[in-house]
MMTF fields as JSON, N, C-alpha, C and O atoms, coordinates in Angstrom:
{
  "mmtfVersion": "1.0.0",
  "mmtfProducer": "UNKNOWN",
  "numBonds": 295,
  "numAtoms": 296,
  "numGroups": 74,
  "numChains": 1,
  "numModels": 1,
  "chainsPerModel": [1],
  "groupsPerChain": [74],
  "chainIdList": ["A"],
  "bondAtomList": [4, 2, 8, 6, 12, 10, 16, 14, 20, 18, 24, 22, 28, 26, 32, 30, 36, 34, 40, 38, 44, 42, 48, 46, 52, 50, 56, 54, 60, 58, 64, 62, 68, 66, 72, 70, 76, 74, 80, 78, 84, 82, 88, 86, 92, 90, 96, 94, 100, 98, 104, 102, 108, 106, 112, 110, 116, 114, 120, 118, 124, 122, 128, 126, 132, 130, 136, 134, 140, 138, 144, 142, 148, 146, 152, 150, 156, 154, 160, 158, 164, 162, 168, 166, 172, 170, 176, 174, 180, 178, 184, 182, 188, 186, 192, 190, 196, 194, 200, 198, 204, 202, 208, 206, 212, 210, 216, 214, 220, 218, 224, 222, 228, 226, 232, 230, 236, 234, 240, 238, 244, 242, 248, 246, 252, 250, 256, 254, 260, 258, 264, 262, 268, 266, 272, 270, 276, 274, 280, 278, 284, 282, 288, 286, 292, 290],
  "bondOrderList": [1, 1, 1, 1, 1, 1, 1, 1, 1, 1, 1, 1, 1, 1, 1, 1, 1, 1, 1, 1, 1, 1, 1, 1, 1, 1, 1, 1, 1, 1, 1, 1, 1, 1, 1, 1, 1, 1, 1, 1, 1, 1, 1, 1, 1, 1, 1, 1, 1, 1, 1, 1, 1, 1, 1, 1, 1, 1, 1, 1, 1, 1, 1, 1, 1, 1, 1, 1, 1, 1, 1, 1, 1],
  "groupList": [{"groupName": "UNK", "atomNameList": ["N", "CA", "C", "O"], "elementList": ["N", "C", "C", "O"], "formalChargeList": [0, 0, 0, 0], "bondAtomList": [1, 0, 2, 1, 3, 2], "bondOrderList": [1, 1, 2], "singleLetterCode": "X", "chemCompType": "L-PEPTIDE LINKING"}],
  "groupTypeList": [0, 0, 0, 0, 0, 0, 0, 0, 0, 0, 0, 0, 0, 0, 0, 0, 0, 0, 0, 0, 0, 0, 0, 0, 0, 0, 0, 0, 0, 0, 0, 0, 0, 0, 0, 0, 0, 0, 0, 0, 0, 0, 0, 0, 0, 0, 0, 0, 0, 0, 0, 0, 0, 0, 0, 0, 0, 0, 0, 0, 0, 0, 0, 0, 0, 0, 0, 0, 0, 0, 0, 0, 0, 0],
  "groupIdList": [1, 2, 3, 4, 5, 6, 7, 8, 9, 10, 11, 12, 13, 14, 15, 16, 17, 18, 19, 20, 21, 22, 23, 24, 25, 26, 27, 28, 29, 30, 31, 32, 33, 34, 35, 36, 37, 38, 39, 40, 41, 42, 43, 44, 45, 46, 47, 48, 49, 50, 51, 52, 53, 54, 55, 56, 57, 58, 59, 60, 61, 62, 63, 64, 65, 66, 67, 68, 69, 70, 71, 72, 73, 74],
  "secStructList": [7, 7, 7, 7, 6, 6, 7, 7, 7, 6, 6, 7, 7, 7, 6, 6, 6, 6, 7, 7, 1, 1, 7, 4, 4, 4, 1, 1, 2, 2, 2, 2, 2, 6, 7, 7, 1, 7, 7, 7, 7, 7, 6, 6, 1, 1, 7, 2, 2, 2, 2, 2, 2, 2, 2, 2, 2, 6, 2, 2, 2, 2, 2, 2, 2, 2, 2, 2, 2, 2, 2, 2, 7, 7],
  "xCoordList": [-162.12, -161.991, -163.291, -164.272, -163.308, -164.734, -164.749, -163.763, -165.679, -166.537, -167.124, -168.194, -166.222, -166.206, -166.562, -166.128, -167.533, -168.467, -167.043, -166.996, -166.179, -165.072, -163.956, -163.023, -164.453, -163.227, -163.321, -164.516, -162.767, -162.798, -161.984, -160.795, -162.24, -161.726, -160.875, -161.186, -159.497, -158.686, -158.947, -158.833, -159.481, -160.105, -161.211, -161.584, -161.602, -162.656, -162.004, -161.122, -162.519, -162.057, -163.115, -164.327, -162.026, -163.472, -163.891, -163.433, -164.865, -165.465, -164.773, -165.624, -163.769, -162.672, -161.851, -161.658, -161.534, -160.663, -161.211, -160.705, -162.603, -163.06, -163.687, -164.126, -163.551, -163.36, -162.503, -161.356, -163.356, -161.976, -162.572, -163.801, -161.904, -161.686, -162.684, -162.809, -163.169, -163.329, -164.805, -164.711, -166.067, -167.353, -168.198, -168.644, -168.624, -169.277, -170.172, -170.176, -170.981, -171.884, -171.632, -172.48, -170.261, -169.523, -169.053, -167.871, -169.505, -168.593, -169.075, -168.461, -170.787, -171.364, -170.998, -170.739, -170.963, -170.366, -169.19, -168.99, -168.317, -166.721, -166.574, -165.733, -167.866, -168.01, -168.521, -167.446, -169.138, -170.166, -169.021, -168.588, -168.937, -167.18, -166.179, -165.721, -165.742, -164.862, -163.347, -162.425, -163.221, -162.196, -161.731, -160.607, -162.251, -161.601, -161.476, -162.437, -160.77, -160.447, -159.772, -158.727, -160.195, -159.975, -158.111, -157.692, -157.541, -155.783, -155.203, -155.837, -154.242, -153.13, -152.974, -152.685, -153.04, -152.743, -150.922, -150.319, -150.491, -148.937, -148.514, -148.383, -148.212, -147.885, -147.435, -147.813, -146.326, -145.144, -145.747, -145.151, -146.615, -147.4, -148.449, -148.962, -148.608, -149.818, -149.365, -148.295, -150.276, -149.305, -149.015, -149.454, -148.271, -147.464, -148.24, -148.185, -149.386, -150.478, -151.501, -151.968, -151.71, -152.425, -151.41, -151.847, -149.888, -149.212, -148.64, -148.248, -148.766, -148.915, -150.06, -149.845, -151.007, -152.686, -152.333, -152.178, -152.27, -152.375, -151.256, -151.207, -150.172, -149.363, -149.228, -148.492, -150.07, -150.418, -151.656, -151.647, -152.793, -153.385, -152.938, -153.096, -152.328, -152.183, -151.138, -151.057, -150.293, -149.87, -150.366, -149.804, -151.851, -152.665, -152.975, -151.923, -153.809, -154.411, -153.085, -153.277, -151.972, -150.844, -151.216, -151.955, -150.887, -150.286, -151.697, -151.49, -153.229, -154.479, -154.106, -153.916, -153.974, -153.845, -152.317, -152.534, -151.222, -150.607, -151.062, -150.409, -151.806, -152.59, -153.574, -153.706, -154.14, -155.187, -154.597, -154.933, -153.806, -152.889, -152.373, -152.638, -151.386, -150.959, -151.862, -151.582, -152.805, -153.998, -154.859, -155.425, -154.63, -155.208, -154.797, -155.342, -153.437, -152.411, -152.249, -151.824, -152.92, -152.364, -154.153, -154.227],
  "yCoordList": [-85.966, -87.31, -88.058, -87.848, -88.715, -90.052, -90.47, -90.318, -90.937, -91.477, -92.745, -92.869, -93.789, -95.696, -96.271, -96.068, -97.167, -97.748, -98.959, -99.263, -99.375, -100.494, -99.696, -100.236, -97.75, -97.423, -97.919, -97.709, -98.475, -98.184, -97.461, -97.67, -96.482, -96.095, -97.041, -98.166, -96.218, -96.962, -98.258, -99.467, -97.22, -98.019, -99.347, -100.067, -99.509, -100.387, -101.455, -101.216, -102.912, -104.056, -104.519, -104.347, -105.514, -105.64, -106.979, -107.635, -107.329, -108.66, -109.718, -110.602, -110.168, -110.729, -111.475, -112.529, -109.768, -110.094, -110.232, -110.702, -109.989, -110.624, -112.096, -112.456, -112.716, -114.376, -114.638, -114.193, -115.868, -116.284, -117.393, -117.472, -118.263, -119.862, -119.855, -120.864, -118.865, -118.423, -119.216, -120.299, -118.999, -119.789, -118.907, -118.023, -118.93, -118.301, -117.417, -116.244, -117.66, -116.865, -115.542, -114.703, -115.436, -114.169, -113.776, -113.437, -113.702, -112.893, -111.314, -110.43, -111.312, -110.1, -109.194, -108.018, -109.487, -109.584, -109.189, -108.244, -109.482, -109.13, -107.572, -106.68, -107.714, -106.719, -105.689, -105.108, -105.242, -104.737, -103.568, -102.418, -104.881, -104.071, -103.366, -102.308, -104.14, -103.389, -104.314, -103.609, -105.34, -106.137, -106.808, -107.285, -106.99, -108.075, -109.621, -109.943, -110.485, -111.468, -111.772, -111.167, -112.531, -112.856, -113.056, -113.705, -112.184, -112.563, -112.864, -112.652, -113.25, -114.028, -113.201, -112.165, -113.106, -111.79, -112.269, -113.31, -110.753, -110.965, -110.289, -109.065, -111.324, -110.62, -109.815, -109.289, -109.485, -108.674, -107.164, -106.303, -106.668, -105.661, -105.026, -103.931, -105.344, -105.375, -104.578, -104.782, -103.579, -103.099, -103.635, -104.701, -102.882, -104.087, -104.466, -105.694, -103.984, -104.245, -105.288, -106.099, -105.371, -106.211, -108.07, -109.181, -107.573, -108.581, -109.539, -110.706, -108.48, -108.472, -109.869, -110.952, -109.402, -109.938, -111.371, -112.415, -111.215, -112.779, -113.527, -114.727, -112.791, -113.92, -114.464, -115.342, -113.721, -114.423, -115.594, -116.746, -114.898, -115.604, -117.332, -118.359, -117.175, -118.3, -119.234, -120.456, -118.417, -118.992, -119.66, -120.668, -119.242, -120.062, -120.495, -121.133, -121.163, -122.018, -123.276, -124.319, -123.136, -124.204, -124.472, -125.446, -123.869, -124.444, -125.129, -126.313, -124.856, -125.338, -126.587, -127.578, -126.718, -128.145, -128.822, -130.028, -128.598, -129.294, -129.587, -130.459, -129.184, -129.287, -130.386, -131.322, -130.202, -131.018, -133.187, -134.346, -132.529, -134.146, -134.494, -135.651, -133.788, -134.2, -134.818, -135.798, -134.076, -134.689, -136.193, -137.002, -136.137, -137.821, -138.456, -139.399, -138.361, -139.552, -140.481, -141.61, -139.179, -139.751, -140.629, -141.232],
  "zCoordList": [-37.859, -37.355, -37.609, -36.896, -38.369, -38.631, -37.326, -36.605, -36.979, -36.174, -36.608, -37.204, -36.209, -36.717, -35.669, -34.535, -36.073, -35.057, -34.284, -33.092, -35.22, -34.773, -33.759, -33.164, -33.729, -33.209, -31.632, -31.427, -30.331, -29.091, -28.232, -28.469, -27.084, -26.38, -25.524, -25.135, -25.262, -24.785, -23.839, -24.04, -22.347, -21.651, -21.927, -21.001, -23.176, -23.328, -24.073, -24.898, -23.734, -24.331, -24.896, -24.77, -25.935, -27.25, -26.851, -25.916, -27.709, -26.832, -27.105, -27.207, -27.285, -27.693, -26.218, -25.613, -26.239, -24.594, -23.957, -22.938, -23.943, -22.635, -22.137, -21.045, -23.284, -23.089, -22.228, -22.182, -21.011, -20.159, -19.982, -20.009, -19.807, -19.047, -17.538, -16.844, -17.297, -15.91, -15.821, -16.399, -15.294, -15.275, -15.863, -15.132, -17.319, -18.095, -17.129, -17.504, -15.918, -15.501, -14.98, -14.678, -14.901, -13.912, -15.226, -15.163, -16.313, -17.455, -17.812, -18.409, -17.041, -17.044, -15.827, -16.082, -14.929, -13.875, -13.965, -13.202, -14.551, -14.901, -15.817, -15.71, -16.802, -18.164, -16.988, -16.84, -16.329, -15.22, -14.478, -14.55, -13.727, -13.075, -13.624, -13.194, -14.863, -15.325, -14.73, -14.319, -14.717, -14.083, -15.147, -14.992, -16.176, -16.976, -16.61, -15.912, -16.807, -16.478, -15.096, -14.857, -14.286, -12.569, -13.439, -14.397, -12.527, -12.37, -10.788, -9.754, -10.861, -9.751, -9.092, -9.691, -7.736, -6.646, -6.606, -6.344, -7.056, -6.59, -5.462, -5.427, -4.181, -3.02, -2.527, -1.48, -3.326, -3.271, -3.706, -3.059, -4.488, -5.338, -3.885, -4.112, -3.17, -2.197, -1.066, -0.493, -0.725, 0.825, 2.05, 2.48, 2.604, 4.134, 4.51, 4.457, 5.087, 6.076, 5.297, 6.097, 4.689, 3.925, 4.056, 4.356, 3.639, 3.112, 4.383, 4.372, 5.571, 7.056, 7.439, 7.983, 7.012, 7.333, 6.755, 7.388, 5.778, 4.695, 4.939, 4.667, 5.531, 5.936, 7.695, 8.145, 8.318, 9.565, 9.311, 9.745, 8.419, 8.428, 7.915, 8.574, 6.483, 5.988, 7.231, 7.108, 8.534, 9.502, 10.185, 10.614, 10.584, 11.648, 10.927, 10.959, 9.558, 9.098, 9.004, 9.63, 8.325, 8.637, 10.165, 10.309, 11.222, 12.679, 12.752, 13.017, 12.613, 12.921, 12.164, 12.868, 10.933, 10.308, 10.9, 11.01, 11.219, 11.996, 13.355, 13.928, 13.854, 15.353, 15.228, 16.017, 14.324, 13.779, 13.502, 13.748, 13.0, 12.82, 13.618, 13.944, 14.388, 15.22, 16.565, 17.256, 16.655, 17.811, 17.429, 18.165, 15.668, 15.453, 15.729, 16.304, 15.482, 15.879, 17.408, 17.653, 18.397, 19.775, 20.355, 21.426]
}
């Protein structure tokens, strides 16, 4: 088996993919980690307890901002 400087291991992305739209300064940062490009949290993928958390939370932040308006008004 040659040994090619262009070959990469699976796990490794070439510097290609790792261009993102994202804020150039977190791109070492990204290479570092090992994360790749910031992606979309899909809720549904996530465990109960977690999916539990984030959806109470995002509850009180709604009822706080309906609380919030509703108290300007009067």
């Amino acid at each position: 088996m040659k040994n090619n400087k262009n070959n990469l291991h699976e796990t490794q992305t070439s510097r290609m993919e790792s261009v993102s739209s994202f804020h150039p300064l977190f791109e070492d940062a990204q290479r570092i980690e090992g994360g790749g490009v910031p992606q979309k949290v899909i809720w549904h993928t996530l465990p109960k307890g977690i999916r539990v958390i984030g959806y109470i939370f995002t509850g009180l932040v709604v009822a706080m901002l309906l609380i919030a308006l509703s108290t300007n008004f009067y």
